[in-house]
C-alpha positions in Angstrom: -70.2 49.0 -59.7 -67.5 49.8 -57.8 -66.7 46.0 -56.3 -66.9 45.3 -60.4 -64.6 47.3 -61.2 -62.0 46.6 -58.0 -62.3 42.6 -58.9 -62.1 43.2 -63.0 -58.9 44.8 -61.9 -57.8 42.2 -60.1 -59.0 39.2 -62.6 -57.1 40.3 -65.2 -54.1 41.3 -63.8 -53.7 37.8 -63.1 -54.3 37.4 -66.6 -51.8 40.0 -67.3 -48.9 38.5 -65.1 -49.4 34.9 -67.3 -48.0 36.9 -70.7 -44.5 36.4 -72.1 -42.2 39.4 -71.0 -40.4 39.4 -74.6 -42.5 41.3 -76.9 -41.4 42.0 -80.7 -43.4 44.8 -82.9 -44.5 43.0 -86.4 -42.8 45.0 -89.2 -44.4 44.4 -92.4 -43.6 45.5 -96.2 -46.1 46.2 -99.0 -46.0 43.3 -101.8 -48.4 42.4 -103.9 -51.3 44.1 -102.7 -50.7 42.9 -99.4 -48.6 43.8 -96.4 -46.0 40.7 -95.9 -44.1 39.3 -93.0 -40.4 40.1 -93.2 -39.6 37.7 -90.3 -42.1 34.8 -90.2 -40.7 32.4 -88.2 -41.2 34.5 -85.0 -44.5 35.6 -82.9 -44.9 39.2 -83.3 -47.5 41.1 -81.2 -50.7 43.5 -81.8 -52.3 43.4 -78.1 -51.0 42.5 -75.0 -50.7 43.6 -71.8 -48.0 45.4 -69.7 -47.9 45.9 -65.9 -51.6 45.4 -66.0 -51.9 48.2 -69.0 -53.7 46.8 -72.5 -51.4 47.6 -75.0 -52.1 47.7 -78.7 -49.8 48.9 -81.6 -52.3 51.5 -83.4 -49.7 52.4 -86.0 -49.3 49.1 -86.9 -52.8 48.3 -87.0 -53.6 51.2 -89.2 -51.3 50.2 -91.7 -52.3 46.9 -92.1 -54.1 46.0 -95.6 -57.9 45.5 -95.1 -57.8 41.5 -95.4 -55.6 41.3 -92.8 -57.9 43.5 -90.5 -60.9 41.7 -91.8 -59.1 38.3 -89.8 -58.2 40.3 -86.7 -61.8 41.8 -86.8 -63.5 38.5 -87.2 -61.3 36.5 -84.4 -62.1 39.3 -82.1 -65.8 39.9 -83.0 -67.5 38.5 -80.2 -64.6 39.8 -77.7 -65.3 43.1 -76.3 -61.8 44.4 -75.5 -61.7 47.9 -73.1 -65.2 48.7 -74.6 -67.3 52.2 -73.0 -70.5 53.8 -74.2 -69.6 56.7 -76.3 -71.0 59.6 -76.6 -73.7 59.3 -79.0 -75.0 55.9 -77.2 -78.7 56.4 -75.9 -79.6 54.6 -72.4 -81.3 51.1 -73.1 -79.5 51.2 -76.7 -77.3 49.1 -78.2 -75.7 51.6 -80.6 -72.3 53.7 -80.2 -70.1 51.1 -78.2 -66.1 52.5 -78.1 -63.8 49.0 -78.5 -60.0 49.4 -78.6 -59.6 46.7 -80.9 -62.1 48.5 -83.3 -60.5 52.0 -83.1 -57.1 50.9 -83.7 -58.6 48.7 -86.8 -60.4 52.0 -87.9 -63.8 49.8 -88.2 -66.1 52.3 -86.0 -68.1 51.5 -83.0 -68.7 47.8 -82.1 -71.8 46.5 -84.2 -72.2 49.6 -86.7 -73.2 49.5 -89.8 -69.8 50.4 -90.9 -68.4 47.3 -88.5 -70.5 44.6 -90.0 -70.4 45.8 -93.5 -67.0 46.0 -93.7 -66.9 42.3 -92.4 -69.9 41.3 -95.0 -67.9 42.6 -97.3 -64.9 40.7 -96.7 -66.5 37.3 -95.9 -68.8 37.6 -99.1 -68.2 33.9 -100.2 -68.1 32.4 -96.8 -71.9 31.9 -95.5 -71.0 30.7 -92.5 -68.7 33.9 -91.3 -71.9 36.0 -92.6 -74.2 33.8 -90.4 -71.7 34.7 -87.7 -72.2 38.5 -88.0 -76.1 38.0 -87.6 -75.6 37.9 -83.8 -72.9 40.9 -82.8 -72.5 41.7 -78.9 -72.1 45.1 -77.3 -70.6 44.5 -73.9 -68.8 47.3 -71.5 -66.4 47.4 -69.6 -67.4 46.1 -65.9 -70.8 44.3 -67.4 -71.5 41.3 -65.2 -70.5 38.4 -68.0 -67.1 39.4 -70.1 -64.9 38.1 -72.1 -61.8 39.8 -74.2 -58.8 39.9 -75.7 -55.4 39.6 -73.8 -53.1 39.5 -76.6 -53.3 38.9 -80.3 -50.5 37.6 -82.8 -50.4 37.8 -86.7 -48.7 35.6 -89.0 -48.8 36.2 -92.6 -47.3 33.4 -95.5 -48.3 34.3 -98.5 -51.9 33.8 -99.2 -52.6 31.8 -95.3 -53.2 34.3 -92.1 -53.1 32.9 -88.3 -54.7 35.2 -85.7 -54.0 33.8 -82.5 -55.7 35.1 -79.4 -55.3 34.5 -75.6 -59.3 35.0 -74.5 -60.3 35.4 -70.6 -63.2 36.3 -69.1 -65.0 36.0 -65.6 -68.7 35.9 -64.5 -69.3 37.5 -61.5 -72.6 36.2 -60.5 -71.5 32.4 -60.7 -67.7 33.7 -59.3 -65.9 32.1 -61.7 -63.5 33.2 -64.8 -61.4 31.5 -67.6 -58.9 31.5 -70.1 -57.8 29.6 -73.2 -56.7 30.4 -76.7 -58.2 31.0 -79.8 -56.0 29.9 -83.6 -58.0 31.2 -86.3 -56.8 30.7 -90.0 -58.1 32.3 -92.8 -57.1 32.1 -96.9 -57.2 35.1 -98.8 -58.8 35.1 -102.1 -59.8 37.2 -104.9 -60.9 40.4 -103.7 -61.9 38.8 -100.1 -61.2 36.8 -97.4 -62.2 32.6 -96.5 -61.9 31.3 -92.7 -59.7 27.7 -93.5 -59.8 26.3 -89.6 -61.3 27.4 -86.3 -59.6 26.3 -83.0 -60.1 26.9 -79.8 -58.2 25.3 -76.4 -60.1 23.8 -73.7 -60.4 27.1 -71.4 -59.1 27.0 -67.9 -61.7 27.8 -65.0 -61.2 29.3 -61.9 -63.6 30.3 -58.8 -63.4 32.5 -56.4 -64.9 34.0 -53.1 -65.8 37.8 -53.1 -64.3 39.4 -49.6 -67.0 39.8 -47.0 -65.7 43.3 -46.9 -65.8 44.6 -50.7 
C-alpha cells in the first residue's frame, strides 16, 4: 500500500504540473430559475489542482442550481476523485464511499441512494443517462486501477451547459497511466436535464518502471 500511495503521488503530480497557472473563480447570478454566467466567454474553474493539492471551490459548488450539479455529477460519475471509505462503510461492502466531488455537490456518498436518485431524477427523459446509472463505481484512493478528475470547467448560455473535464488515471499492475479530456453538453429542459453530445479525446498513455528499491 505504501509503494501505491508513494507512486499515486508521484503520477499525478505530473498530472498536476500539465494545468494552466491562471485560474479564474466562476461567479454566477440567479436568473430565471437558474444561476447564469456573467462572463461567458472565459474558462472558469471548479477543480483543479495546485502544487500538487486538489482544489475545489465548495462555496461555489453549493450554490449552484441542481441542473447544473446534475451535469457536473453525471460527467464525473464514473470518476472517483480523492474518494476514502467513511465511517459507516462495512469491510467487503460497497456502501459509504467519501468523494470530494460528491461532498462539495452535496449529493452524499458515491453510489447512495440519495446519489443516484438525485441523478434519476434529473435525467428522467433521457434513457440512456438512466442506463448509465445502472453500473456506478466505488473506487478509493490508492485502489490498483483509477481514474479521476484533474480539473473541471462550467459554461453556462442560456438553456446549453459544457462540463469539461481533464481525466487521468494509471494502472499499476500493467505500469501504465493516461490522460485525455472529457466535453460533455447537456440541454436543460422542463423540470430536468437532456445530455446533447458526448466527447471524449484520444487519451495519452504512458509506462513506466517501478524502482527496484520501492
Amino acid at each position: 500500500m505504501k509503494l501505491i500511495h508513494l507512486l499515486f503521488i508521484g503520477l499525478f503530480g505530473s498530472f498536476c504540473s500539465a494545468q494552466p497557472a491562471v485560474k479564474q473563480h466562476l461567479q454566477f447570478k440567479e436568473k430565471s430559475g437558474l444561476y447564469r454566467s456573467e462572463i461567458v466567454d472565459a474558462i472558469y474553474y471548479l477543480l483543479w489542482y495546485e502544487n500538487s493539492d486538489l482544489i475545489i471551490d465548495a462555496d461555489f459548488a453549493r450554490r449552484l442550481h441542481p441542473a447544473l450539479k446534475a451535469c457536473i455529477a453525471y460527467t464525473t460519475f464514473d470518476l472517483c476523485t480523492e474518494c476514502e471509505w467513511g465511517e459507516e462503510h462495512e469491510i467487503g461492502g460497497r456502501e459509504g464511499l467519501e468523494c470530494s466531488m460528491n461532498d462539495a455537490l452535496g449529493l452524499g456518498y458515491q453510489c447512495s441512494d440519495f446519489h443516484l436518485s438525485f441523478l434519476r431524477s434529473w435525467f428522467r427523459t433521457d434513457s440512456s443517462a438512466i442506463n448509465k446509472f445502472e453500473s456506478c463505481p466505488t473506487i478509493p484512493y490508492g485502489a490498483t486501477v483509477l481514474s479521476s478528475a484533474q480539473y473541471i470547467t462550467v459554461e453556462v448560455k442560456r438553456d446549453e451547459v459544457v462540463v469539461k473535464c481533464k481525466v487521468g488515471g494509471y494502472n499499476f499492475r500493467e505500469q501504465q497511466s493516461w490522460e485525455y479530456d472529457r466535453i460533455n453538453t447537456f440541454k436543460i429542459i422542463n423540470k430536468g436535464v437532456k445530455v446533447e453530445k458526448l466527447f471524449s479525446s484520444d487519451a495519452k498513455i504512458d509506462f513506466w518502471d517501478i524502482p527496484d528499491d520501492l
